[in-house]
VEXLO-487874 format. One line per 10 residues: number of its first residue (from 0); their letters; for each residue x, y, z of C-alpha. Coordinates in steps of 0.5 Angstrom, whole numbers. Layout:
<mizas>
NUM = a = X:Y:Z | ...
</mizas>
This chain:
<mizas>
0 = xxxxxxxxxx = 130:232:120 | 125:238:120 | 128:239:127 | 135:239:125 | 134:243:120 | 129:248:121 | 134:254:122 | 136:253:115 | 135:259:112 | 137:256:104
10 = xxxxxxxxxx = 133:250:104 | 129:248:110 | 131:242:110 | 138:240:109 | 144:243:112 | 144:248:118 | 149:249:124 | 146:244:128 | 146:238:124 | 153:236:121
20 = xxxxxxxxxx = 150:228:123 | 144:229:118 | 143:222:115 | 141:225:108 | 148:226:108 | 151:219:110 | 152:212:106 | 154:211:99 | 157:216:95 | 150:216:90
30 = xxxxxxxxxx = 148:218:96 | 152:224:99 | 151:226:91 | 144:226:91 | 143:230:98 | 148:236:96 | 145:237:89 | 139:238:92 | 141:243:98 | 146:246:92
40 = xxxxxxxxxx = 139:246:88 | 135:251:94 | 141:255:95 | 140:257:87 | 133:257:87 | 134:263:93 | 139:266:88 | 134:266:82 | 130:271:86 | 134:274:90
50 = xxxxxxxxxx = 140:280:87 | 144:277:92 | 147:270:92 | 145:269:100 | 151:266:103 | 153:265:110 | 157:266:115 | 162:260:115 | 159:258:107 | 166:258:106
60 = xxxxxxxxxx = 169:254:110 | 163:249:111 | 162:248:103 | 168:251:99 | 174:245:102 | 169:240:102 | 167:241:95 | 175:241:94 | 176:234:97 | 171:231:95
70 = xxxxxxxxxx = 173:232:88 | 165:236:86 | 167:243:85 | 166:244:78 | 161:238:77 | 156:240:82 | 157:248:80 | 155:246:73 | 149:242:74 | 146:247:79
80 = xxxxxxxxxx = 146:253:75 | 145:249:69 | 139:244:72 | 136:251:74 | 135:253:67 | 137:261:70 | 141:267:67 | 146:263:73 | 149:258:68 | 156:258:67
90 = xxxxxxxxxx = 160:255:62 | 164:253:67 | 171:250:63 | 175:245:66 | 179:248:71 | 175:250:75 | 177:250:83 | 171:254:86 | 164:254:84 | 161:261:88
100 = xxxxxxxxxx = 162:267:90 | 165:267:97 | 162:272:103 | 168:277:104 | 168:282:110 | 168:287:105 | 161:285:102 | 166:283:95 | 166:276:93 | 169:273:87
110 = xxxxxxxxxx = 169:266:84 | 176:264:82 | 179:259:77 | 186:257:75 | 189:257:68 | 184:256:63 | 178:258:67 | 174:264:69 | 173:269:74 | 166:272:76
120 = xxxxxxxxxx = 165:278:82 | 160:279:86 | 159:288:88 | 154:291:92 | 149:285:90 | 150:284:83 | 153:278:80 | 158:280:73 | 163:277:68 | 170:281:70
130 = xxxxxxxxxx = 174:277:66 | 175:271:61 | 182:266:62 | 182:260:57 | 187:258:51 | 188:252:49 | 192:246:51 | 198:248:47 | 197:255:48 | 195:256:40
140 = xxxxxxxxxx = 190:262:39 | 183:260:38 | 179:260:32 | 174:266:31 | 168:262:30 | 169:254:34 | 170:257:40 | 165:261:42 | 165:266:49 | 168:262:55
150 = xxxxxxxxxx = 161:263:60 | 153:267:58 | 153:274:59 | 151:276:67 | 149:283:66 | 153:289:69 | 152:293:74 | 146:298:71 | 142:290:70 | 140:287:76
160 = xxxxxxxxxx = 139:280:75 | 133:279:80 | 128:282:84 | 129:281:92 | 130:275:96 | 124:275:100 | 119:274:94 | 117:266:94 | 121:260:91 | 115:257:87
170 = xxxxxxxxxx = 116:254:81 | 112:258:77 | 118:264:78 | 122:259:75 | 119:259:69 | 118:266:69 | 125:266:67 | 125:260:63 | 126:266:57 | 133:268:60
180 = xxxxxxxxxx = 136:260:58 | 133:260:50 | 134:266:49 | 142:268:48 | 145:275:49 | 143:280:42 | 151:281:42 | 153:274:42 | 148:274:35 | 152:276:30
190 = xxxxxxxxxx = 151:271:24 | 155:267:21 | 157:264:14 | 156:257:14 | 160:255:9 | 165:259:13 | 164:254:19 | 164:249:15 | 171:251:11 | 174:252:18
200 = xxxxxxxxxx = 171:244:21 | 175:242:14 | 181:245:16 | 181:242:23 | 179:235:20 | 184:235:14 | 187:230:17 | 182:225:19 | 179:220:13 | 173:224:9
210 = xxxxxxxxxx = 166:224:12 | 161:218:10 | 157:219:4 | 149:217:6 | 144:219:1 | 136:220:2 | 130:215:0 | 125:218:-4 | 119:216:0 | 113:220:-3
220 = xxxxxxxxxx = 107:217:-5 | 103:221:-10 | 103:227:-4 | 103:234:-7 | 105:240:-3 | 107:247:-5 | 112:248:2 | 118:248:3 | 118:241:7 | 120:241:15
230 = xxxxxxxxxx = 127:238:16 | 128:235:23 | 134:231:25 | 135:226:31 | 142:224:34 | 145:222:41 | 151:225:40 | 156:221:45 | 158:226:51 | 164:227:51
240 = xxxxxxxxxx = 165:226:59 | 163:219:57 | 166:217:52 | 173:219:54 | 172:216:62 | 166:211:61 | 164:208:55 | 170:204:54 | 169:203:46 | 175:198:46
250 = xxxxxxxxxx = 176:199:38 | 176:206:38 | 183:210:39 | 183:215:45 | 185:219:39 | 178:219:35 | 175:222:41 | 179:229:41 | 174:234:43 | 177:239:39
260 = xxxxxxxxxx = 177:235:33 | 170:231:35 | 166:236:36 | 168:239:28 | 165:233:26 | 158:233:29 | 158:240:26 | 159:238:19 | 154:233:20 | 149:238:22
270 = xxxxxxxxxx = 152:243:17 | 151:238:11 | 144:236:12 | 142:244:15 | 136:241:19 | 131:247:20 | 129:242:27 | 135:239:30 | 134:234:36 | 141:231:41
280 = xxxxxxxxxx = 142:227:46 | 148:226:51 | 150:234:50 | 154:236:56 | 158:241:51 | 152:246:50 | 155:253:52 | 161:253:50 | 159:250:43 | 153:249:40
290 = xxxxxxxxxx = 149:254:43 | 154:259:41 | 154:257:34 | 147:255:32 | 144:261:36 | 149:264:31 | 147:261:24 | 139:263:26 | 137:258:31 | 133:258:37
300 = xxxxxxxxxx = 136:254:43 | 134:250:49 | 137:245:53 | 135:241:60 | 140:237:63 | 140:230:67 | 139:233:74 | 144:227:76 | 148:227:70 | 153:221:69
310 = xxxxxxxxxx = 158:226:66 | 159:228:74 | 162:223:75 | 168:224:70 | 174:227:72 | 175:234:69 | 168:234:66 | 165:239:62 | 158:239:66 | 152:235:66
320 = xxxxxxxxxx = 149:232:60 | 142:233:57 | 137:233:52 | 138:240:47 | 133:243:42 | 134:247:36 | 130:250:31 | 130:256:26 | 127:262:28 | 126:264:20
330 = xxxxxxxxxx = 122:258:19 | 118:258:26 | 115:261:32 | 115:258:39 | 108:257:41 | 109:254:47 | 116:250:50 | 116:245:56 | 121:241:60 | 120:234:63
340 = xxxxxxxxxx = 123:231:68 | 121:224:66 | 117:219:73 | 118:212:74 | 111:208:78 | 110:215:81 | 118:218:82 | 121:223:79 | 128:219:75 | 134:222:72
350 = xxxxxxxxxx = 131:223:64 | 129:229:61 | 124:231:55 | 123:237:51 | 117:239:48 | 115:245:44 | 109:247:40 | 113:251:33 | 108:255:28 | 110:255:21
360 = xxxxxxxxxx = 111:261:19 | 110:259:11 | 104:254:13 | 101:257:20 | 101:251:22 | 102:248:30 | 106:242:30 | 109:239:36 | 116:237:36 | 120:233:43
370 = xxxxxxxxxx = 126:230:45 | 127:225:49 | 133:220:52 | 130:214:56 | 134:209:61 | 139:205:59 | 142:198:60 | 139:191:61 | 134:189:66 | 131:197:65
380 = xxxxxxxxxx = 125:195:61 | 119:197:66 | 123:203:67 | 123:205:60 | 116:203:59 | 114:207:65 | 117:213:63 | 116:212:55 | 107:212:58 | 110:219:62
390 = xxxxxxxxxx = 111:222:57 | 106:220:52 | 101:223:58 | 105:229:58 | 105:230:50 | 97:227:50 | 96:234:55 | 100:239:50 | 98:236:43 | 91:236:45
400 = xxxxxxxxxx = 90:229:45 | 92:228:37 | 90:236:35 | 97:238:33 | 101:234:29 | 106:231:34 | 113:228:32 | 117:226:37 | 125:225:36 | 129:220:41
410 = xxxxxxxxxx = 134:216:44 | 129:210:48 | 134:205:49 | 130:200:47 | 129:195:41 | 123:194:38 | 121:188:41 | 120:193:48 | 114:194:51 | 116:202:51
420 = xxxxxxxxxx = 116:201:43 | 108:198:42 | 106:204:47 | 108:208:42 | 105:205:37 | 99:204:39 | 98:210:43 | 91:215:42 | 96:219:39 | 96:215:32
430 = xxxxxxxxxx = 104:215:32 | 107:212:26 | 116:211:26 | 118:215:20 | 124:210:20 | 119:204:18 | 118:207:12 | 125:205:10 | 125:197:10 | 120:194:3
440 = xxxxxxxxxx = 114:192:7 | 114:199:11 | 113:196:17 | 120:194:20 | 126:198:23 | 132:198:21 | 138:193:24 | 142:199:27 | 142:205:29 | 148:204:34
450 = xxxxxxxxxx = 154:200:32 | 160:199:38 | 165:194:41 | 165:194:49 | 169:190:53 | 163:185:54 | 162:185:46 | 159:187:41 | 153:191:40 | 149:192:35
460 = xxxxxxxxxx = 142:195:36 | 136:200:34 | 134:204:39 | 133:211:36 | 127:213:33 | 123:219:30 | 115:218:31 | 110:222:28 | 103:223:28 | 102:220:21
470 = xxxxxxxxxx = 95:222:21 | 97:229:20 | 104:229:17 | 107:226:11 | 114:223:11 | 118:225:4 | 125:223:5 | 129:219:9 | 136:220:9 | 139:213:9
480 = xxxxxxxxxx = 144:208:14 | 151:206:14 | 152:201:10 | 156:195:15 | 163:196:10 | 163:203:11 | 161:202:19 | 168:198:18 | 170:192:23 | 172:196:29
490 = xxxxxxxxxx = 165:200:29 | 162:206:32 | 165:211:34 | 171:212:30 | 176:217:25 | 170:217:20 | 164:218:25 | 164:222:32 | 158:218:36 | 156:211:37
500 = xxxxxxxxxx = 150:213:35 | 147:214:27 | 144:220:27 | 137:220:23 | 134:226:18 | 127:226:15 | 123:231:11 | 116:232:13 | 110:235:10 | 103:237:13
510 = xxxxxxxx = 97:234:10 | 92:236:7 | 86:234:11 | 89:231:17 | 82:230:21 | 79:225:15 | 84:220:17 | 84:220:25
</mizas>
């Protein structure tokens, strides 16, 4: 392999002149997928420190057509620029016909995209937006605040994006520009009323039925505190790639899962209980919708996607899904942020985690806030414990055994009857779920927190929890489940409600004394 390879200038290790026959790139199509996203994952890393995206002579022809017919244009486009976490992401829409820049004779290269598209050029070493080409289906002029800007500010030809190509492609220059993702471009920041966005959700919406009536639980005990508490917020918000061309909810009209419609949804949830922490799972529409719209309304925003997303695989996708993280910079300083790629019995898997270190500008407090998206499906239960013990290593590692407060948010995929559950329960770091708090005896999960019907049946779980170091933080209120009768018979997802999973909401505050109880 190093042979065939070794005149590779990109990766080294994949892809050159001389070896068309690599066996990396033969077998399944799982496969095939996995050995070009990683060749496409050097070719990016050279263009993170590089001015110039360094293509070659025939590029074109070698990668341009075969991405065409094999269908991995855009897909694979969105999840290199977007895996990287660099200034490189593209929004890209779903028109999208070529992914890079193409090397051209004259030293100018553009990327093209058909109707509903983009174009981005390439001039004298410097990689800018020209212009922006999207409308709506129906050709209807698109609303001010729900449509945010087709693709990330890539800086014009006064700011080169990087230094040059021959500086090393360590890790560690990845993270120098980790900044560039959480950080969007000051004239995209213009805030915005909520209560406007909300109005144009409604208006959107006017024809659906109303939104469920969920109320919080007043779980206080005699605990006294004089700060506003730390509202965090837990969803796996259903991608939208996968809910229209994998989930297969057999009871839920394709009509419901509109994104257009859908997405207002998700947003009047989150307007209506405004967490100052907010946790998702499954988003594969983070450009083009919540980043633009919550960096507006004072959030800061990070995302890190699957590197082998299942949206993938969806025609006409919107890019890879991941895990996104948001909190207001009002309330809270970033201390510290880390991605995750979760391993498995010593092997990198495909699930990601955040996890950041947030100082309470009221308090002065350090507190640690996670997110996570375990494996899913039956018959992965060792799976899920190995990742589950990963990242309770990982956290262990940034919280300082238990000396910041830790509250971790969570799809695992995993009822309580899991080992990944005991795990955490049991783990040094004295975690507690807050959702516990709920049942009488305070030590039972609630029934469900997904609810749906697929063809092999109906399911009905709990596997979405919010953990928290009950040794340093007190849970003040926790805001209530659908009841089955407002679920309905056909389940999640539905008209009323946008994912097939519940969303969870907690107050939390700090102790007084938090080492007394360690």
């Amino acid at each position: 392999m190093r042979e065939l390879c070794q005149r590779c200038l990109l990766c080294k290790l994949l892809w050159c002149e001389r070896c068309s026959s690599c066996p990396r790139l033969k077998g399944n199509r799982a496969s095939r997928h996995a050995a070009w996203a990683e060749h496409l994952a050097a070719v990016a890393k050279v263009a993170l420190e590089s001015s110039v995206l360094p293509l070659r002579k025939g590029w074109k022809r070698r990668w341009g057509h075969a991405w065409r017919r094999r269908g991995l244009a855009a897909e694979m486009g969105r999840n290199i620029l977007s895996s990287l976490q660099t200034p490189l992401q593209l929004p890209l829409t779903r028109r999208v016909s070529c992914v890079f820049a193409v090397s051209s004779a004259s030293g100018r290269s553009q990327l093209r995209g058909g109707t509903g598209g983009v174009r981005v050029e390439q001039e004298k070493g410097v990689l800018y937006r020209t212009t922006v080409m999207r409308a709506d289906r129906d050709g209807s002029a698109a609303r001010p605040l729900l449509r945010g800007p087709a693709l990330c500010s890539m800086g014009n030809s006064t700011s080169r994006l990087y230094s040059a190509l021959a500086k090393t492609l360590s890790s560690s220059a990845v993270s120098q520009h980790q900044d560039c993702l959480e950080q969007p471009d000051p004239a995209r920041l213009d805030p915005i009323d909520p209560k406007e966005l909300l109005e144009e959700c409604q208006i959107v919406l006017q024809k659906r039925p109303p939104r469920f009536q969920r109320d919080f639980v007043d779980l206080k005990k005699n605990a006294v505190s004089n700060h506003r508490p730390i509202r965090v917020m837990q969803w796996n918000i259903l991608a939208q790639a996968l809910g229209e061309g994998k989930d297969n909810f057999v009871q839920c009209p394709m009509e419901a899962l509109k994104w257009e419609e859908r997405k207002c949804l998700i947003l009047e949830e989150i307007l209506a209980y405004k967490p100052d922490i907010l946790c998702l799972q499954e988003v594969d529409h983070y450009f083009d919708t919540f980043e633009p719209l919550l960096s507006r309304l004072g959030y800061q925003c990070t995302f890190f996607p699957k590197p082998w997303s299942p949206c993938l695989d969806v025609e006409q996708n919107n890019g890879p899904d991941g895990c996104a993280l948001f909190f207001l910079k009002d309330r809270f300083e970033l201390i510290n942020s880390a991605n995750i790629r979760l391993t498995a019995m010593k092997l990198k898997t495909n699930q990601v985690a955040i996890a950041q270190t947030l100082k309470c500008n009221e308090t002065g407090r350090l507190f640690c806030i996670a997110v996570t998206h375990l494996k899913a499906r039956t018959g992965w239960e060792r799976f899920r414990s190995a990742q589950g013990c990963d990242l309770l290593q990982n956290l262990k590692n940034i919280t300082q055994g238990a000396k910041i407060p830790l509250i971790i948010c969570g799809d695992f995929n995993a009822e309580p009857t899991e080992e990944v559950y005991r795990e955490f329960s049991n783990s040094s770091l004295n975690l507690n779920s807050a959702y516990k708090l709920l049942s009488p005896d305070g030590q039972s999960e609630p029934p469900y927190t997904t609810w749906k019907i697929r063809p092999s049946g109906e399911c009905r779980h709990t596997l979405d929890y919010i953990w928290y170091s009950q040794h340093a933080l007190n849970v003040n209120s926790a805001l209530g489940l659908l009841t089955e009768e407002q679920i309905g018979p056909n389940r999640l997802p539905s008209f009323n409600y946008p994912s097939d999973h519940l969303s969870l909401v907690c107050d939390f505050s700090f102790n007084q004394d938090p080492d007394r109880l360690l």
